[in-house]
FIMARFI-994763 format. One record per residue (C-alpha): x, y, z. Coordinates in steps of 0.1 Angstrom, whole numbers, plus 5000, padded with zeros to 4 digits. Each point is the difference from the previous one (the first is absolute). Example, Ala and Ser with C-alpha at 12.3 -4.5 7.8 and 13.67 -1.06 7.14 Angstrom:
<x=5123&y=4955&z=5078>
<x=5014&y=5034&z=4993>
This chain:
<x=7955&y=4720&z=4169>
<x=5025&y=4972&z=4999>
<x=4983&y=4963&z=4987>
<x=4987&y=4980&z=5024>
<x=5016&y=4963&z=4996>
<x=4980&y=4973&z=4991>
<x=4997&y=4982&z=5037>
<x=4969&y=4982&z=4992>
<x=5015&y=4979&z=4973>
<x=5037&y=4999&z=5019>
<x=4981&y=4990&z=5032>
<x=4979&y=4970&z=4980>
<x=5030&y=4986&z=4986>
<x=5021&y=5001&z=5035>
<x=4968&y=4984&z=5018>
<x=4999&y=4974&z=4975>
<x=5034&y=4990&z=5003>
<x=4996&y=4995&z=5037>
<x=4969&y=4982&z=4999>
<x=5017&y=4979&z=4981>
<x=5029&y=4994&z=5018>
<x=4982&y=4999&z=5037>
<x=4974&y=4973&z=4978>
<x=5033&y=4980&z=4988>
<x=5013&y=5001&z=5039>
<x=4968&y=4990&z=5013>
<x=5002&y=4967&z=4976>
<x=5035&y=4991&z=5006>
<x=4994&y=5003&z=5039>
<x=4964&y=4981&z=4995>
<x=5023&y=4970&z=4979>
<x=5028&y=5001&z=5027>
<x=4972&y=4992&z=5027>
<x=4989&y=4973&z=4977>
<x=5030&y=4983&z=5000>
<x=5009&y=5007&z=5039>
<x=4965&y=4986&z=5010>
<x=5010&y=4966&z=4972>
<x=5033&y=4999&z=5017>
<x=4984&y=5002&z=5034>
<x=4976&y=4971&z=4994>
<x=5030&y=4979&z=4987>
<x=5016&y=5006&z=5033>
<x=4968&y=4994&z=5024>
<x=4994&y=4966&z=4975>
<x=5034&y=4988&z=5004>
<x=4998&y=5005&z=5038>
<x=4971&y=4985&z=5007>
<x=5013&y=4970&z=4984>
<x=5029&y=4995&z=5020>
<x=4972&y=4996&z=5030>
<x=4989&y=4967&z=5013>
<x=4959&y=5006&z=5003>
<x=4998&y=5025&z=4977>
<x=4966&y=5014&z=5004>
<x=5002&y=5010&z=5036>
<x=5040&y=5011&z=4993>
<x=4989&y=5019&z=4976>
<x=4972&y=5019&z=5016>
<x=5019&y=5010&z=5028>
<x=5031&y=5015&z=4978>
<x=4978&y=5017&z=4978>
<x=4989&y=5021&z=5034>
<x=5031&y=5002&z=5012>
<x=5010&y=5012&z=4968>
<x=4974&y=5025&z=4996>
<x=5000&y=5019&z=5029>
<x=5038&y=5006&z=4998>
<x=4996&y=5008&z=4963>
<x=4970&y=5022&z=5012>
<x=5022&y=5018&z=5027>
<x=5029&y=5009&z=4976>
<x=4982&y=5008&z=4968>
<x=4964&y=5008&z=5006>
<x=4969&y=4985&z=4990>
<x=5000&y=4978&z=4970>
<x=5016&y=4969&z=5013>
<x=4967&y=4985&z=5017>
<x=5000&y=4962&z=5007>
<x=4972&y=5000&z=4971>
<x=5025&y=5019&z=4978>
<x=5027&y=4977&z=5008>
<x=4983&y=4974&z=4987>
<x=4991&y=5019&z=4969>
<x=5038&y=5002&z=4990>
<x=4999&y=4958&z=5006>
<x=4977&y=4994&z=4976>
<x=5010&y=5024&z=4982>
<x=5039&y=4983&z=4997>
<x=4978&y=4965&z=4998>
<x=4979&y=5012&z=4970>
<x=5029&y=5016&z=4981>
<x=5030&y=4975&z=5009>
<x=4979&y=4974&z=4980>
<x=4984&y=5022&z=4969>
<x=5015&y=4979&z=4973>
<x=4979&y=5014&z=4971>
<x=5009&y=5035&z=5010>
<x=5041&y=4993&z=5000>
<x=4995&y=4993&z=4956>
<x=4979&y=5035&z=5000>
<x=5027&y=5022&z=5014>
<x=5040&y=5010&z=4998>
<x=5005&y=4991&z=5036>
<x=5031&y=5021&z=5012>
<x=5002&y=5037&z=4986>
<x=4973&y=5014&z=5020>
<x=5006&y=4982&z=5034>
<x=5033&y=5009&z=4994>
<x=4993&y=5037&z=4997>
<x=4979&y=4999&z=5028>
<x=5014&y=4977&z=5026>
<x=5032&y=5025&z=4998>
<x=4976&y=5028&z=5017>
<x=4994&y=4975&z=5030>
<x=5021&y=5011&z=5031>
<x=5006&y=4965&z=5008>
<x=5023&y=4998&z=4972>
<x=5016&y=5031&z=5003>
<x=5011&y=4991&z=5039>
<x=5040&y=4978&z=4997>
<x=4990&y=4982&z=5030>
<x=5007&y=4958&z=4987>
<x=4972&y=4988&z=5032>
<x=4975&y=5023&z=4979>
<x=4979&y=4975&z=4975>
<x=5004&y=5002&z=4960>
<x=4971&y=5005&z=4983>
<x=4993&y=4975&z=4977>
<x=4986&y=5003&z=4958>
<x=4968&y=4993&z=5003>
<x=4991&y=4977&z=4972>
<x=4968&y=5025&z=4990>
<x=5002&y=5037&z=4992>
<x=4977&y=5024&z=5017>
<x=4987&y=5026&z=4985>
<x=4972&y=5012&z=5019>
<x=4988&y=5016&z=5030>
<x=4999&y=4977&z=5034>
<x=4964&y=5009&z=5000>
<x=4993&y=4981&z=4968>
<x=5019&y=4970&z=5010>
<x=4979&y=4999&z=5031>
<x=4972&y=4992&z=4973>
<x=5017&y=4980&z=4975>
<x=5012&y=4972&z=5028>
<x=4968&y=4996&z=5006>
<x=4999&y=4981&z=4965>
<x=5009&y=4965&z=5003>
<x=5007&y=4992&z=4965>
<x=5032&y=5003&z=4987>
<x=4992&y=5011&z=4964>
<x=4966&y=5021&z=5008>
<x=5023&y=5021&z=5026>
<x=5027&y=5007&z=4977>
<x=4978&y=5014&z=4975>
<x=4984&y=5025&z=5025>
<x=5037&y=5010&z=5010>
<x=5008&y=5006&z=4959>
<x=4969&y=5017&z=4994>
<x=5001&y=5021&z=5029>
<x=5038&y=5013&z=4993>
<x=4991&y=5001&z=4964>
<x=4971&y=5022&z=5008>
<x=5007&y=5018&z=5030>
<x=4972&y=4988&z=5021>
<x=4990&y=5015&z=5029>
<x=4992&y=4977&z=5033>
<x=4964&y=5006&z=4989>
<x=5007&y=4995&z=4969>
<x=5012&y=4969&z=5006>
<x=4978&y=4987&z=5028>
<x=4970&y=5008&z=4972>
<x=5019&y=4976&z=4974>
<x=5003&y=4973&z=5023>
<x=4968&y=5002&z=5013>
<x=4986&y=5004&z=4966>
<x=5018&y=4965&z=4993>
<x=5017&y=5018&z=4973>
<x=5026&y=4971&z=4989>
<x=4972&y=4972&z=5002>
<x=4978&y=5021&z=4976>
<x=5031&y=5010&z=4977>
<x=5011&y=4961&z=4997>
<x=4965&y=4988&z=4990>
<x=4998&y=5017&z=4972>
<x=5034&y=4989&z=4989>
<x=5018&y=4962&z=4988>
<x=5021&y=4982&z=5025>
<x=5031&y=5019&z=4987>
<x=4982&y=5031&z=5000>
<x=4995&y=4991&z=5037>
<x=5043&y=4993&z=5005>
<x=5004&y=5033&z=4986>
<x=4979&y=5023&z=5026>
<x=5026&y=4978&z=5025>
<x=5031&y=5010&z=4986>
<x=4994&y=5032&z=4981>
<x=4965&y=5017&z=5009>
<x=4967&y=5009&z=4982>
<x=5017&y=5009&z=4963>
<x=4975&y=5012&z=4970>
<x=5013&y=4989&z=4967>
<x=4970&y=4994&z=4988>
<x=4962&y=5005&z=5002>
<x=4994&y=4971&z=5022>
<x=5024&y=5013&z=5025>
<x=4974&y=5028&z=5011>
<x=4974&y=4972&z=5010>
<x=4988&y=4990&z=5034>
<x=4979&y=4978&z=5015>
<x=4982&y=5019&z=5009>
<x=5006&y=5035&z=5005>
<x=4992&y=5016&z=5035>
<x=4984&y=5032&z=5004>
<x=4993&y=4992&z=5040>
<x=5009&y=5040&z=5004>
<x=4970&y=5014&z=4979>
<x=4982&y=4994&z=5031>
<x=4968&y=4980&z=4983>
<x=4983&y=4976&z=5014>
<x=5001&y=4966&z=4984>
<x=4961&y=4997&z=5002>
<x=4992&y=5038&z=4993>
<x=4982&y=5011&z=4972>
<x=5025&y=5020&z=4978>
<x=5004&y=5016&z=4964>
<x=5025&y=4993&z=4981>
<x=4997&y=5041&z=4999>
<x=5005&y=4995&z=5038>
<x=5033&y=4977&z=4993>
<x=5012&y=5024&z=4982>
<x=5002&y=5031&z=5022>
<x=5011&y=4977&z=5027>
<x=5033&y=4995&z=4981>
<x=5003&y=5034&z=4982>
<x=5000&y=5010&z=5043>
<x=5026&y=4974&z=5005>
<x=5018&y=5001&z=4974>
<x=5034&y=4996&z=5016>
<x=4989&y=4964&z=5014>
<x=4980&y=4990&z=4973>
<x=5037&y=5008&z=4978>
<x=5019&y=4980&z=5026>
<x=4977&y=4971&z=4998>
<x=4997&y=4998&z=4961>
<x=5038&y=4994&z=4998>
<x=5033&y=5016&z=4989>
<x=5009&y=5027&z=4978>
<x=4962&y=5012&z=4994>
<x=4995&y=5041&z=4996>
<x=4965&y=5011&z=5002>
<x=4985&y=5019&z=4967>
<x=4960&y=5008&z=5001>
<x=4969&y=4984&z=5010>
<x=4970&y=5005&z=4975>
<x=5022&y=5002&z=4976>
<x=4980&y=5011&z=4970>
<x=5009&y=4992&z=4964>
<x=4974&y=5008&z=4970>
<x=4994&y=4981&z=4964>
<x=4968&y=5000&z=4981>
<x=4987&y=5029&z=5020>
<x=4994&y=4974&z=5028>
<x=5018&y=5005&z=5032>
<x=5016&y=4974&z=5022>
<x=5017&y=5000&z=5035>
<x=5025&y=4978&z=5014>
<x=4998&y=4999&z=5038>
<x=5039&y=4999&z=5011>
<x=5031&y=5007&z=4972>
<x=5030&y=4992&z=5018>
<x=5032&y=4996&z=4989>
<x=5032&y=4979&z=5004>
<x=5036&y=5011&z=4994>
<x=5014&y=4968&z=5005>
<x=4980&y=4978&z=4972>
<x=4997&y=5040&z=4978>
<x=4966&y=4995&z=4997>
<x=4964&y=5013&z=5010>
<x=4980&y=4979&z=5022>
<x=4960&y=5007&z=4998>
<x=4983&y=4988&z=5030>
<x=4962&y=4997&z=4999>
<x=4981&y=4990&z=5033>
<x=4971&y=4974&z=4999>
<x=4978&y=4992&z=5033>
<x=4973&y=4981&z=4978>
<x=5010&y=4967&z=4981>
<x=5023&y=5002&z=4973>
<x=4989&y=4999&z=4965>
<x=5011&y=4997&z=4965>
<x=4985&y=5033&z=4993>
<x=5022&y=5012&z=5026>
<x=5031&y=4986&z=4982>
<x=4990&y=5009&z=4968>
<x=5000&y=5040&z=5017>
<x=5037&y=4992&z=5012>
<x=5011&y=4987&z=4966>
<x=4984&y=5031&z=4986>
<x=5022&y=5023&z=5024>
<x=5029&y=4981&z=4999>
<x=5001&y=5004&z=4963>
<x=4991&y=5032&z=5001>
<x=5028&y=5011&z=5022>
<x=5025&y=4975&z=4980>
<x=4992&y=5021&z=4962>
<x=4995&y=5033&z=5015>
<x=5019&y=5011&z=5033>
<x=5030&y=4973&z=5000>
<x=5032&y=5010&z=4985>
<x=5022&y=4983&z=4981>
<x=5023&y=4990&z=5028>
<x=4974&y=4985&z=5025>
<x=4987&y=4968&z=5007>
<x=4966&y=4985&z=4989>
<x=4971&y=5016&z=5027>
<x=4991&y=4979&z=5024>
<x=4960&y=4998&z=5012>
<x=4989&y=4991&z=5032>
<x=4965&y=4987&z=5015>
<x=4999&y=5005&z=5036>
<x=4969&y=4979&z=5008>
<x=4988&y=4985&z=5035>
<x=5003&y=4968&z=4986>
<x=5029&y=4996&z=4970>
<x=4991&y=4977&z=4969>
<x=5031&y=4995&z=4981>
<x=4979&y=4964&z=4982>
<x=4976&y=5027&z=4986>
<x=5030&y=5021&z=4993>
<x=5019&y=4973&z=4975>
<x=4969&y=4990&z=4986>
<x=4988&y=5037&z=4989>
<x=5035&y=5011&z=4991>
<x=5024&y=4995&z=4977>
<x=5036&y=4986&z=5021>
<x=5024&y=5031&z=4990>
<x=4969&y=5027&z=5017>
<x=5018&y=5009&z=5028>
<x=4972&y=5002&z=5023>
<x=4992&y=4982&z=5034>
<x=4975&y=4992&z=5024>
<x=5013&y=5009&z=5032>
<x=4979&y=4991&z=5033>
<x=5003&y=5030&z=5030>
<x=4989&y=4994&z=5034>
<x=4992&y=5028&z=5027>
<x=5014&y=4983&z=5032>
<x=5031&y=4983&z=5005>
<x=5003&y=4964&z=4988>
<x=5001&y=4970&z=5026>
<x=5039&y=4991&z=4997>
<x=4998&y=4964&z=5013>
<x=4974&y=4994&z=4970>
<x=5023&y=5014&z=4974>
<x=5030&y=4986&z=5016>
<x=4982&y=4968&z=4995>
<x=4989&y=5006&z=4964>
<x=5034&y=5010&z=4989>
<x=5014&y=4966&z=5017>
<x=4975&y=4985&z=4978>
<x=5006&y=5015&z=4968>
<x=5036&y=4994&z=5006>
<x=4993&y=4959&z=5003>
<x=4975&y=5001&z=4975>
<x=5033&y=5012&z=4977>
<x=5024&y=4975&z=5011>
<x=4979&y=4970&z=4996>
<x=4988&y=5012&z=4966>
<x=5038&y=5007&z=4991>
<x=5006&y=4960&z=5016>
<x=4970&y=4988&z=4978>
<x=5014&y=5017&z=4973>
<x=5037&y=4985&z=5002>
<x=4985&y=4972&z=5006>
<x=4979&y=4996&z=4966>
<x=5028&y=5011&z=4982>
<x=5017&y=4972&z=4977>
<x=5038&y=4988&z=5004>
């Protein structure tokens, strides 16, 4: 009998390659819709200027427009959906913040050449303009992120989500989870300028921090009566979320993590780990008020973890407290500064986003009147 050839393994490889390709199509013909729908609203915009009462003009057209548009392509082109692509060319055209974030040209460039618009010699045919803003995402998320009125908050949802390959539920959760409100709280006025223009980063411990962390999808009720047993299963059964929401780059290890010295046994509730600081992160979950005893145990894992399981080439271990309520006064006061462990505050519904919209605004003139106060004191 003659060897059979290896299909299995010749058919995987074949299947990813065209996964791959149909997957790069898909994007390129996603972007090139992006664009078309920008260029589109530019167009509608510039038309409806050229009216004399605008608003009733501009009603009118955009049925006109739509049920011709309708006729010749299909459904899509809905007054509604017409006015999408406005705002859309209104929300982008003026995204100053986002024009320092991005090379501008090479990908519109690359993708406006797939547009048949451009590929037709006829001079009455309109150029498509550069758009000042790249797009990188699907037409779906920017149906979300114009939503967002401020400048800097929308261009970090836009970085994180390329960054990260969100999902549209991915990224409806973040928003709605006031992600960038609860990142720049925890973070200095250029800390803040810096989720803007470049994203959440982690350099350093601090970077991990939010306030406070949301765990809306454990499915808990705010006033239930819950172990922090129960907490934990909740996350170990939603772990995928609970990773997303804790931050970038972390891998999950072991919960109960045992270790054993002096024949006494001791159990850290969550050992997590992040590739982007090299360190391990130990997370332990409080529902009752925090206490010194309670940070005494952390120091005690975190050193633990830091003489026995860390190699040579990783960072310090980092220890979390997960409480109800954070204490990060008690936290200084117990604990010497270098420790490397925080109080972190979680909540189990989503935050009210006017309120820390409003505390953020705060915090931010709190700073600049301090920094005033401060330049002001000092002698010439």
């Amino acid at each position: 009998m003659s060897k059979q050839l290896p299909t299995t393994l010749l058919y995987s490889k074949i299947a990813s390659i065209i996964e791959l390709a149909r997957k790069r199509a898909s994007t390129a013909i996603n972007l090139s819709m992006v664009y078309a729908y920008y260029e589109i609203g530019r167009h509608i915009v510039e038309e409806e200027q050229q009216g004399k009462q605008r608003a009733i003009y501009g009603k009118n057209i955009l049925k006109e427009l739509s049920a011709k548009l309708i006729e010749r392509f299909g459904e899509g082109f809905s007054v509604i959906n017409l006015q999408y692509m406005r705002n859309f060319y209104l929300t982008y055209s003026q995204n100053i913040i986002g024009q320092t974030a991005y090379d501008q040209s090479s990908i519109y460039q690359t993708v406006s050449n797939k547009l048949p618009i451009l590929q037709t010699p006829s001079a009455k045919l309109p150029i498509l303009q550069t758009p000042s803003h790249k797009f990188t995402l699907s037409w779906s998320h920017y149906l979300i992120l114009m939503k967002i009125e401020n400048i800097a908050e929308r261009n970090f949802y836009e970085i994180e989500a390329t960054k990260e390959n969100w999902s549209v539920r991915q990224l409806a959760r973040q928003c709605a989870s006031s992600l960038y409100e609860r990142l720049a709280l925890s973070r200095n006025k250029k800390g803040v300028l810096k989720l803007a223009n470049k994203g959440q980063t982690i350099e350093k411990p601090e970077d991990i921090l939010k306030s406070p962390f949301t765990l809306e999808f454990l499915g808990l009720e705010e006033k239930a009566i819950y172990s922090e047993t129960d907490l934990e299963s909740k996350i170990i059964d939603n772990m995928q979320k609970f990773l997303l929401e804790i931050g970038k780059g972390f891998l999950f290890e072991s919960r109960q993590k045992r270790f054993t010295f002096d024949e006494e046994h001791y159990f850290v509730d969550l050992v997590l780990y992040n590739r982007l600081l090299q360190c391990y992160v130990l997370i332990d979950l409080k529902t009752s008020k925090l206490t010194h005893q309670d940070l005494g145990q952390m120091q005690m894992y975190v050193n633990y973890y830091d003489r026995y399981v860390k190699q040579k080439f990783e960072k310090p271990t980092i220890g979390i407290l997960l409480c109800e309520t954070a204490n990060q006064t008690l936290v200084k006061l117990t604990l010497p500064k270098n420790a490397n462990i925080y109080s972190a505050q979680y909540a189990l519904y989503l935050p009210d986003k006017k309120l820390l919209q409003n505390k953020l605004k705060e915090w931010i003139l709190e700073f600049e009147n301090s920094k005033k106060s401060s330049t002001s004191r000092t002698p010439t």
